[in-house]
BAKE-460279 format. One record per residue (C-alpha): y, x, z. Coordinates in Angstrom, 3 decimals. Layout:
% residues N
<node <Y, X, Z>>
...
***
This chain:
% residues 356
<node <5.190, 24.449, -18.457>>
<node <8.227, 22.788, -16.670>>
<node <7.409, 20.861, -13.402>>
<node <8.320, 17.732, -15.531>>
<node <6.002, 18.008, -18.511>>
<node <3.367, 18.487, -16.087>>
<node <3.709, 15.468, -13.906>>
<node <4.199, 13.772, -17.637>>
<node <0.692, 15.227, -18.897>>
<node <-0.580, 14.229, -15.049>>
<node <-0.016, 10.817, -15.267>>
<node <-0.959, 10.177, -19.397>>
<node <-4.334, 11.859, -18.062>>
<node <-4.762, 9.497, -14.580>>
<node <-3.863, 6.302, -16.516>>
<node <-6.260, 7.564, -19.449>>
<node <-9.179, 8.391, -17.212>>
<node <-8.573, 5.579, -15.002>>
<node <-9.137, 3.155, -17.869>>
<node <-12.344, 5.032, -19.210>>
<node <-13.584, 4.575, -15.547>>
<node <-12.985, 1.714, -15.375>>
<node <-13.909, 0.383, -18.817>>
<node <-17.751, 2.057, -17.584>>
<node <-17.796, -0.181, -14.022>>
<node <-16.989, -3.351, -16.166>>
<node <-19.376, -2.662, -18.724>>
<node <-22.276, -0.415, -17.608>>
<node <-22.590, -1.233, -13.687>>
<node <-20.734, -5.091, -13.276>>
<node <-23.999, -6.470, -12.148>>
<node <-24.744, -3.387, -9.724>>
<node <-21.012, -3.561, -8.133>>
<node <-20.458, -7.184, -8.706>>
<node <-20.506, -9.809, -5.462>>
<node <-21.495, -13.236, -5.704>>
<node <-18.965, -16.135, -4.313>>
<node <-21.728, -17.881, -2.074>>
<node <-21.323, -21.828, -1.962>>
<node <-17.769, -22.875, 0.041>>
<node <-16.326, -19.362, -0.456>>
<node <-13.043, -18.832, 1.406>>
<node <-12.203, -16.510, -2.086>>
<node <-9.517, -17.666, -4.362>>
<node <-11.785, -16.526, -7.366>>
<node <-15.213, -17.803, -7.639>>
<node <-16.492, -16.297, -10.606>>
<node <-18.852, -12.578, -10.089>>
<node <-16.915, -9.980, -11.174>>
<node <-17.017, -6.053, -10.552>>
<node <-15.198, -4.779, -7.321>>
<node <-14.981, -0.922, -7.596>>
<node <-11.939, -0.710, -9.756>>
<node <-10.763, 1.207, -6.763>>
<node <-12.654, 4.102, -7.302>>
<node <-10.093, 5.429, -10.026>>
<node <-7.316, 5.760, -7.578>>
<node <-9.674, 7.863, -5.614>>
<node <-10.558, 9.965, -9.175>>
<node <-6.522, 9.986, -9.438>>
<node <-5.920, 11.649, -6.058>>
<node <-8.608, 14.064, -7.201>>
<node <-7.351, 14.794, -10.333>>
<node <-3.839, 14.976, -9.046>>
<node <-4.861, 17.931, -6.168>>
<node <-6.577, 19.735, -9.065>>
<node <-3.486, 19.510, -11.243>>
<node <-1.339, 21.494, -8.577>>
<node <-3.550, 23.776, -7.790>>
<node <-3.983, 24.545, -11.700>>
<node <-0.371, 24.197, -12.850>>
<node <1.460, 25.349, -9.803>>
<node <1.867, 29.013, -7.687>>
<node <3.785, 27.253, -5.371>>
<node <2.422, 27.664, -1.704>>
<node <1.578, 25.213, 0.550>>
<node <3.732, 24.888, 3.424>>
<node <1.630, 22.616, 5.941>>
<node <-1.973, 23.498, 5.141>>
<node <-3.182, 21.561, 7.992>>
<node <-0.865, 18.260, 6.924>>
<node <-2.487, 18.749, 3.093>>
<node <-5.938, 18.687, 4.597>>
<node <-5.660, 15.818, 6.674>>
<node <-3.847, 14.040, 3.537>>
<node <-6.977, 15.062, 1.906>>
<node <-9.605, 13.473, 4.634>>
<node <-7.763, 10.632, 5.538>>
<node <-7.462, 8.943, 2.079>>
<node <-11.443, 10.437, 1.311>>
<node <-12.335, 8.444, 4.436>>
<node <-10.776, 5.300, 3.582>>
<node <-12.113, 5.540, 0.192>>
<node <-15.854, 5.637, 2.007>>
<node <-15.290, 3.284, 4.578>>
<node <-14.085, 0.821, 1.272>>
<node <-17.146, 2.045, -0.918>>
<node <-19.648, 1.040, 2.207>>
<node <-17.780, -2.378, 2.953>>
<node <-18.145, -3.401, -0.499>>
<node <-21.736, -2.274, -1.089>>
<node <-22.907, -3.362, 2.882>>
<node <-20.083, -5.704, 4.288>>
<node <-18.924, -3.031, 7.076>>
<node <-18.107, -5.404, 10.756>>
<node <-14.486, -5.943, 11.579>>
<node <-14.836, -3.445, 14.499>>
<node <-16.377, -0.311, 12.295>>
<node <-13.412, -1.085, 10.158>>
<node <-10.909, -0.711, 13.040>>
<node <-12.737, 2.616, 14.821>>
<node <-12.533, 4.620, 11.359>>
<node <-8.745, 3.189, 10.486>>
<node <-8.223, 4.036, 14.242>>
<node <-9.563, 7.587, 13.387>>
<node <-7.589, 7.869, 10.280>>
<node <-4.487, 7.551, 12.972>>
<node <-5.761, 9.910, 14.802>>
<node <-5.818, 12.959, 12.366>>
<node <-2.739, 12.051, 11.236>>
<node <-1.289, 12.615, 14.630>>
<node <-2.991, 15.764, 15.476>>
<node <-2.479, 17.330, 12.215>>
<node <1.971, 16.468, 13.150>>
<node <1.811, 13.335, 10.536>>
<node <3.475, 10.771, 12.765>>
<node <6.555, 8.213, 13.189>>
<node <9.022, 10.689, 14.913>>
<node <12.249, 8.392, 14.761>>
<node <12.277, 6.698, 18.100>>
<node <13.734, 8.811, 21.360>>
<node <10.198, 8.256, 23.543>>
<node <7.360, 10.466, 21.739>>
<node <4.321, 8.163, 23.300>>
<node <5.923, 5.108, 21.291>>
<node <6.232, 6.923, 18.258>>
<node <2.965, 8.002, 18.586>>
<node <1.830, 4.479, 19.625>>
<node <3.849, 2.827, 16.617>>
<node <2.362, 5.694, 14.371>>
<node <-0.949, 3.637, 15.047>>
<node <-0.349, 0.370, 14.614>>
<node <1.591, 1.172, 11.376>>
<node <-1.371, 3.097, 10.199>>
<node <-3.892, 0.382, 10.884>>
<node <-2.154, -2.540, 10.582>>
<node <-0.936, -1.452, 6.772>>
<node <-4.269, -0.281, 5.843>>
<node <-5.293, -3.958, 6.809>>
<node <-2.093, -5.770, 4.963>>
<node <-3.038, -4.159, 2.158>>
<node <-6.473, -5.165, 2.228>>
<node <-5.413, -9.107, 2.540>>
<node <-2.476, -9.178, 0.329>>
<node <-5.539, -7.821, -2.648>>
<node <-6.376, -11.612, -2.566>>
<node <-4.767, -12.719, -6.212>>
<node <-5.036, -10.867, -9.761>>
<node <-2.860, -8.172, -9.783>>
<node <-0.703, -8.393, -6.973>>
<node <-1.826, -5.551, -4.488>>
<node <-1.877, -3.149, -7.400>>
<node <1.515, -4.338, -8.577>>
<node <2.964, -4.090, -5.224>>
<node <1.513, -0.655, -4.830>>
<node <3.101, 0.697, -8.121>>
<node <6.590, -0.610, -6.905>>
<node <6.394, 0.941, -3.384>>
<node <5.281, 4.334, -4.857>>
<node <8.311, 4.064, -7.148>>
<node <10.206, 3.435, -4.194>>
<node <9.026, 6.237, -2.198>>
<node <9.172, 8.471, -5.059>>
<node <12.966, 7.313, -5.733>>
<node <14.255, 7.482, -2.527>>
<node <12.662, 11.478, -1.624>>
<node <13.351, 12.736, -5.288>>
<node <17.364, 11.425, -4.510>>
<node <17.622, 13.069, -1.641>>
<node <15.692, 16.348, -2.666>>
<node <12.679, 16.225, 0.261>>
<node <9.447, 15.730, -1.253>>
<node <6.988, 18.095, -0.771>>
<node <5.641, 19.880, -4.220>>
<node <1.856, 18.217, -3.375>>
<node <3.139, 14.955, -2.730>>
<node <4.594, 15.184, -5.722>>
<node <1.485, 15.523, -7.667>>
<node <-0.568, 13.080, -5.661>>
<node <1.906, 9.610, -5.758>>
<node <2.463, 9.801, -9.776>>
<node <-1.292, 10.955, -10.324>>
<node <-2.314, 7.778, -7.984>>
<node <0.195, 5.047, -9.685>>
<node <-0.903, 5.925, -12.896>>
<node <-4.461, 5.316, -12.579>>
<node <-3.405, 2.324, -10.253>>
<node <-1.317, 1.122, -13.637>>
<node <-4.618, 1.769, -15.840>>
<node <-6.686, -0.226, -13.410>>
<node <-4.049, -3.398, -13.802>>
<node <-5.099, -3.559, -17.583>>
<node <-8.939, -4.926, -16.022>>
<node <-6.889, -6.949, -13.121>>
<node <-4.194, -8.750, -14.618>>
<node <-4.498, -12.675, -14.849>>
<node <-7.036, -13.142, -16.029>>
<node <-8.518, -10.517, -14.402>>
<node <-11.574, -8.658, -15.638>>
<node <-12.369, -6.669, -12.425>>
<node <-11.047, -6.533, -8.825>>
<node <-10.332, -3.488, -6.987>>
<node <-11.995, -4.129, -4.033>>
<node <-11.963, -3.044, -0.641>>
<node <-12.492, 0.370, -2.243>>
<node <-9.647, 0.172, -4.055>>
<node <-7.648, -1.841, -1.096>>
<node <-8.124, 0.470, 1.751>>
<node <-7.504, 3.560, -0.296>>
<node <-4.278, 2.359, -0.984>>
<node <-3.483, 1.215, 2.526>>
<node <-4.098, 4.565, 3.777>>
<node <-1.988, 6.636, 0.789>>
<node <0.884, 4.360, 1.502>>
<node <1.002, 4.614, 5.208>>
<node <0.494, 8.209, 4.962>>
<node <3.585, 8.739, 2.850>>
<node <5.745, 6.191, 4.049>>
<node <5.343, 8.235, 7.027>>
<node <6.355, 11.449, 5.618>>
<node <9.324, 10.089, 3.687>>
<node <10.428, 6.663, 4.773>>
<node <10.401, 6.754, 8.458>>
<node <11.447, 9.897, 9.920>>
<node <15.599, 9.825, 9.946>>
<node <16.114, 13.543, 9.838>>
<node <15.464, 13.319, 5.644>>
<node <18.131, 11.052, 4.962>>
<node <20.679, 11.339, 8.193>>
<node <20.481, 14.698, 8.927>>
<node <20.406, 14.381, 12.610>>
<node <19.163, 17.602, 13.173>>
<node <16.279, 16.543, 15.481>>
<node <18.359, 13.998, 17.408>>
<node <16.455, 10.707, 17.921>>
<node <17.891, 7.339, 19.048>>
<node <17.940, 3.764, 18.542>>
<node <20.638, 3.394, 16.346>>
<node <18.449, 5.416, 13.686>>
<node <15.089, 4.400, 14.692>>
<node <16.296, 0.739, 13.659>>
<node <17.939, 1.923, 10.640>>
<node <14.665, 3.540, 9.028>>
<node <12.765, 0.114, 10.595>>
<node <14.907, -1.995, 9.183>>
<node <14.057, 0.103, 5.534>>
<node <10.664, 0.550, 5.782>>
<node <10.063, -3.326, 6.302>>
<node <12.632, -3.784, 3.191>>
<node <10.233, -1.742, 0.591>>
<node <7.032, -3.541, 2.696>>
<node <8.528, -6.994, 2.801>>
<node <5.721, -8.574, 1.005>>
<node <2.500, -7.297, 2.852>>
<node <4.343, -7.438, 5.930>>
<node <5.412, -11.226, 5.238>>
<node <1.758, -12.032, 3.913>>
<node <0.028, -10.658, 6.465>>
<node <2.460, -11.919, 9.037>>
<node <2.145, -15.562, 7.716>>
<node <-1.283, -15.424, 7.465>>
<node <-1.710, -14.458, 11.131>>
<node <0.768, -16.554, 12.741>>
<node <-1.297, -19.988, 10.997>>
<node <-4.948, -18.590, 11.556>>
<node <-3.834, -18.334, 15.036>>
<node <-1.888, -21.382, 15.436>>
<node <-5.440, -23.006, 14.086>>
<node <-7.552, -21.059, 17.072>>
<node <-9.038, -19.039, 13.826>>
<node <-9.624, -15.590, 14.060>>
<node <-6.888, -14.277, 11.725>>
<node <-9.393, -11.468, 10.224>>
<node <-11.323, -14.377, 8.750>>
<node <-10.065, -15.501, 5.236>>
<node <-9.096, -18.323, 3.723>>
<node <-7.081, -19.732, 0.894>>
<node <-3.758, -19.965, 2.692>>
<node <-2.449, -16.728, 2.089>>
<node <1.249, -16.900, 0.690>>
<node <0.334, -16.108, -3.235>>
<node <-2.026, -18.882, -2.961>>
<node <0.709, -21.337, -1.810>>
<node <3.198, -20.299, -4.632>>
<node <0.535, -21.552, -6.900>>
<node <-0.099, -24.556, -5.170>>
<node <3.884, -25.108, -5.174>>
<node <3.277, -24.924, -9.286>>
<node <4.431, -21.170, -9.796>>
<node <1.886, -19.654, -12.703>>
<node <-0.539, -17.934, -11.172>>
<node <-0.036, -15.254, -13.565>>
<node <3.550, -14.604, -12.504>>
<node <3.094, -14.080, -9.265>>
<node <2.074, -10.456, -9.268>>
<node <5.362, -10.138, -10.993>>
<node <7.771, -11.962, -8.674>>
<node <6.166, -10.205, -5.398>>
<node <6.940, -6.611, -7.914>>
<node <10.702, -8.156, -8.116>>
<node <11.068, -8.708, -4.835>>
<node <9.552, -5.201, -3.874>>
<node <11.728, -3.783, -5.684>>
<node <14.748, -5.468, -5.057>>
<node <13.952, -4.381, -1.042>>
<node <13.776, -0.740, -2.197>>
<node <17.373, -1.225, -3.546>>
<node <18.526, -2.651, -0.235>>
<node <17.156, 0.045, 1.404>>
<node <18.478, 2.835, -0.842>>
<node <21.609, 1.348, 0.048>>
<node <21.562, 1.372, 3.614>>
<node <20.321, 5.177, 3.685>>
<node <23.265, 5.788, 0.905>>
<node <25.624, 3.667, 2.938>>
<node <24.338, 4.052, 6.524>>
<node <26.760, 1.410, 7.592>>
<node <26.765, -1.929, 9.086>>
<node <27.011, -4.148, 6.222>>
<node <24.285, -2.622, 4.015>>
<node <22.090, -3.108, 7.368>>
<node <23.280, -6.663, 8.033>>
<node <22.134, -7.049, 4.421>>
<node <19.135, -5.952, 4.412>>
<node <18.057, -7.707, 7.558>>
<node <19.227, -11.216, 5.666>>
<node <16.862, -10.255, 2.676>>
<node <14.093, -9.360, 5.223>>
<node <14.707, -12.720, 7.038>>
<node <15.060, -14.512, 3.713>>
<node <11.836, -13.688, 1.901>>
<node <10.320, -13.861, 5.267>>
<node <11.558, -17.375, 5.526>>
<node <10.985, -18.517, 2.316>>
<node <7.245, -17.370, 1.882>>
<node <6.376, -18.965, 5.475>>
<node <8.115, -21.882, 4.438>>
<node <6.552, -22.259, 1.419>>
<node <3.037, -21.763, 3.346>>
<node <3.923, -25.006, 5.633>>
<node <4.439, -27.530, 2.675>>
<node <0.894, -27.263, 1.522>>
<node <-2.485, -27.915, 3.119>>
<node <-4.586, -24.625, 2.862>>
<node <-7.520, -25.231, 0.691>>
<node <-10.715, -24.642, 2.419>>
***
């Protein structure tokens, strides 16, 4: 079978068994994985519903690794890299399974994210576009955790983290497939994972059904900043510079990795900068996250999963131009788009009082 057909029988078979799984948790186990609101909830949604919908992305990845191994000779270049792929995302999916069944502290959370980093590192996945290795390496961790984390608290509306998710992977799978550099794995593993992420959104669209929980949240966290890794940050894919780092490029790749992650990034960012301003801790939630302020503005609640898509994807043509342009303009751009939805979402957060 060609490469093609197989992704195509990949991802009818991740989206199929994605909603089978899911149609089980919803209707066999929602009392046994469902979490009560308790009185004054800081939750958007008060009603009990399910929270393991993330445990089909984890059966995608699975299914996915299985697929290449069945359908492909091709050899693995970077065993090492595929193995720590393989325990990173596994140990994000537990860490999510044990918050949602045990409520896991804010500082177990950070040692095994911090770990995650870690492996990534030592098996050679790292940031490698800035000149100084110790602040790639340094930047390789705070990217790591602090995404794993953005995803978590942008999954705080129907639909929008898994939306989101879907456009980035498009992204990433755009941008590598243009310019010929994805590995044959990776290749496997981001359709195989979008799919079942696009069967899970039948359960979590407004009105949602299900959430995908911190499960779901974390797992995602750490498959994005794994790949964005591999094929958004490093400049050597896209500017051939032949193992030359400096600023100039470092920026560049900054500048496009914040494009395609403009709306956790400007959540999370928001959310921090007005728990803080408060003298809250800005791991604690609360209803003032930016979705929650578009609907207080009077945008549908059920459109908002698809205007944070929108702009996603909009930032993912910005930044295909700057890496097709690589000149000022396209960079001058995308830093005004950056800037803009940055400003607009923060604005939007200051003309309402959060809801407690």
């Amino acid at each position: 079978m060609t490469y093609h057909l197989i992704i195509l029988l990949l991802g009818t078979g991740t989206f199929t068994l994605s909603i089978l799984v899911n149609y089980f948790l919803l209707h066999y186990s929602g009392k046994r994985f469902a979490k009560d609101a308790p009185v004054n909830s800081p939750r958007w949604e008060t009603k009990q519903k399910p929270v393991m919908g993330g445990i089909s992305f984890f059966i995608g990845f699975i299914v996915s690794l299985f697929a290449y191994f069945l359908f492909t000779d091709t050899p693995i270049d970077n065993k090492l890299q595929i193995c720590s792929v393989i325990a990173c995302i596994s140990l994000a999916f537990v860490l999510g399974l044990y918050d949602d069944l045990h409520n896991a502290s804010v500082a177990a959370k950070f040692c095994f994210q911090f770990l995650i980093a870690i492996i990534l590192i030592i098996s050679g996945i790292h940031i490698n576009c800035f000149p100084i290795a110790w602040i790639n390496y340094c930047i390789t961790i705070l990217w790591v955790v602090g995404l794993i984390n953005s995803l978590n608290m942008l999954d705080n509306m129907d639909g929008v983290t898994a939306m989101v998710s879907v456009g980035i992977i498009s992204g990433i799978l755009a941008l590598s497939h243009l310019y010929g550099h994805i590995n044959m794995v990776d290749s496997f593993i981001l359709p195989g994972i979008a799919c079942a992420v696009i069967g899970f959104l039948f359960f979590n669209f407004y009105p949602s059904k299900m959430y995908m929980g911190d499960i779901g949240s974390l797992t995602l966290g750490c498959t994005l900043a794994i790949f964005s890794i591999l094929y958004l940050w490093n400049p050597d894919i896209y500017f051939q510079t032949s193992g030359v780092q400096n600023w100039g490029y470092a920026l560049k790749m900054s500048l496009c990795v914040i494009l395609i992650f403009i709306i956790p990034l400007s959540d999370t960012l928001t959310v921090f900068i007005k728990r803080i301003a408060k003298g809250r801790s800005p791991f604690v939630g609360d209803k003032g996250h930016t979705t929650h302020h578009l609907v207080y503005a009077g945008f549908p609640q059920r459109w908002v999963c698809v205007l944070y898509t929108c702009i996603t994807l909009a930032g993912i043509v910005t930044a295909a131009c700057i890496l097709k342009t690589n000149n000022l303009i396209s960079c001058i751009t995308g830093c005004i788009y950056c800037l803009g939805i940055f400003g607009t979402l923060f604005g939007i957060s200051l003309t309402h009082t959060d809801k407690e």
